[in-house]
N, C-alpha and C positions, 0 to 999 in steps of 0.2 A: 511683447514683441519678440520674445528668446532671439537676447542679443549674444548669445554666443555661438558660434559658427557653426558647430556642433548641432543647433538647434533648430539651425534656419530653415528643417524643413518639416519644420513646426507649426509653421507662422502660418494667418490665418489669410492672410492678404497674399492669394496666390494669382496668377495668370487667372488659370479655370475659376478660381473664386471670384473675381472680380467681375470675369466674364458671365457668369451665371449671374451675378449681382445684375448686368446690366439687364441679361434676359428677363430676369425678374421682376423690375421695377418697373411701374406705368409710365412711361412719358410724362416727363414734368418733374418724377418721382426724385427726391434727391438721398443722396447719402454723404453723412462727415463724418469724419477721421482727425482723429486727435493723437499723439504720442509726445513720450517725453527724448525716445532717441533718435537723433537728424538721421545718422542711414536708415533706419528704418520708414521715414518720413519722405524722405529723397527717394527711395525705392519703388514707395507706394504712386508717388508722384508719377515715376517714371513709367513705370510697366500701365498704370492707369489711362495713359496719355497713348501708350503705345499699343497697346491694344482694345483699345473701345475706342469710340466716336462722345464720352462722356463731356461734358462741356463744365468746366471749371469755374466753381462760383465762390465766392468771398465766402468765409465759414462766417456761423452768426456770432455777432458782436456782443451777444450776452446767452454763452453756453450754459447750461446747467455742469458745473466742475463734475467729475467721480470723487473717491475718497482717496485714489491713487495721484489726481491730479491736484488735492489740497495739499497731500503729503508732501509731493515734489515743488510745489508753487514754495511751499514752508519753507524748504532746504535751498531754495534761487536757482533749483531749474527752471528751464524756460520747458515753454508747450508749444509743437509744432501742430497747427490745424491748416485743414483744407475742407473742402465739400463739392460736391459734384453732384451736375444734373444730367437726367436721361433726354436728351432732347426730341420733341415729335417728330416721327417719319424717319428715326434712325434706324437699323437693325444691326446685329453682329452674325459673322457667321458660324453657322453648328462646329467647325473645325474649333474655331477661335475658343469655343466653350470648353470643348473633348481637352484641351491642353491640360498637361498634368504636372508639368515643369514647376517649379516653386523659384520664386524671387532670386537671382543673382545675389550670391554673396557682396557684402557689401567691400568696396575699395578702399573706404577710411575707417579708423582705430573704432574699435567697438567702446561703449559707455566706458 
């Protein structure tokens, strides 16, 4: 997630990113998102809602963990999830995609 500010235009979860996610996925298609840092999870959240029409769906109740999320589960972080669908007969527009702007710095204390 390059949770240092320094970083944040790093990160892979951008306006354009997400945007072409939507372009690219079929109707019906979904994508989740997991992290262990809340701004960065709040972020994802926010700009996801704000620019696509994606329709927000309960992540699944029995994910396959990474190696990165055993680790963190180990030490009593928590794990922030979400998941999103493309829904039928929605489109985004060519502008919304061309956007090159990276995620707003986040507002509260980094990890």
């Amino acid at each position: 997630p390059w949770p240092k500010r320094k970083h944040h235009k790093r990160r892979l979860l951008t306006p354009s990113f997400i945007a072409h996610l939507f372009r690219t996925l079929k109707p019906g298609g979904e994508w989740h998102f997991a992290t262990d840092v809340a701004p960065y999870y709040a972020q994802t959240l926010e700009i996801t809602r704000e620019t696509t029409p994606f329709e927000e769906i309960p992540p699944p109740s029995d994910p396959i963990p990474t190696a990165f999320e055993l680790k963190y589960r180990a030490q009593g972080r928590p794990i922030y999830r979400t998941a999103f669908r493309r829904p039928e007969g929605r489109t985004i527009s060519a502008e919304m995609v061309e956007m090159s702007h990276p995620l707003p710095s986040p507002s509260s204390p980094e990890r």
